[in-house]
C-alpha angles and dihedrals in degrees: 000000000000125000113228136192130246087257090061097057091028077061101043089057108032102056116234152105101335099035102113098045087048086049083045088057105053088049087053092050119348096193104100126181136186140148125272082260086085097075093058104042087044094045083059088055084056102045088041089054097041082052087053096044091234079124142022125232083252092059089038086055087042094050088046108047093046090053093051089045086051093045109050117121090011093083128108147194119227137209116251087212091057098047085047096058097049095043077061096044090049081049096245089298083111118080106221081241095064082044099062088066100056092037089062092039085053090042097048080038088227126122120270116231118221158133097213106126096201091045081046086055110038097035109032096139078066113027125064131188109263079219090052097040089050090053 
C-alpha cells in the first residue's frame, strides 16, 4: 500500500510526461491511497484541460469515473491538528493540501508517492519520488 498524490493519479489517466512511471508504478504496487482531497484537486485538472481543449466533457466523465472506481475504498479523512502540525514543521512552504497527503501516508505508516519538490524537501522520511519508487 502506498499513498499517492493527486498528481500521481491526475498522470496515470491523462496521458504525459510521467505516465509511465505512474503506470510503472501501479504495476510496482497497485494499492493506492490518498485523502478525499484528491477528488477535488483532480476534478480542477480536468476543468483546467477541458478549458484548454487538451480533453472533451466526454474524456473528463470517462477519467473520472475510472479514478473514483479505482479509489474506492482506498479514501480517508484526516485530522486538522495533524496537517497543521506538519504545514508548521515544513515552515509554512507546504500548502495543507499537500498535507494532507503526508499526514495520511505518517498516520497509515506507508511512503508517499510524489513529485512535489517542496513535500520531497520538507518530508523525505515520507515522500518518495514517483521516478525513484517505479525503479
Amino acid at each position: 500500500m502506498i499513498a499517492v498524490d493527486t498528481n500521481i493519479i491526475i498522470y496515470f489517466y491523462l496521458e504525459g510526461e510521467f505516465t509511465e512511471l505512474a503506470e510503472k508504478t501501479f504495476k510496482k504496487d497497485s494499492h493506492w491511497v490518498a485523502p478525499f482531497l484528491w477528488r477535488s484537486e483532480f476534478r480542477n485538472v480536468l476543468a483546467v484541460s477541458m478549458r484548454k481543449k487538451i480533453i472533451t466533457l466526454e474524456d473528463a466523465f470517462e477519467m473520472i469515473q475510472e479514478a473514483e472506481l479505482l479509489m474506492k475504498g482506498n479514501e480517508y479523512s484526516v485530522t486538522s491538528s495533524h496537517v497543521l502540525q506538519l504545514v508548521n514543521q515544513s515552515k509554512c512552504n507546504c500548502t495543507a493540501y499537500d498535507c494532507e497527503f503526508v499526514a495520511l501516508a505518517r498516520d497509515l505508516y506507508i511512503p508517499l508517492v510524489t513529485m512535489d519538490k517542496e513535500i520531497l524537501r520538507h518530508f523525505p522520511e515520507t515522500a518518495v519520488r514517483l521516478d525513484h519508487f517505479a525503479g
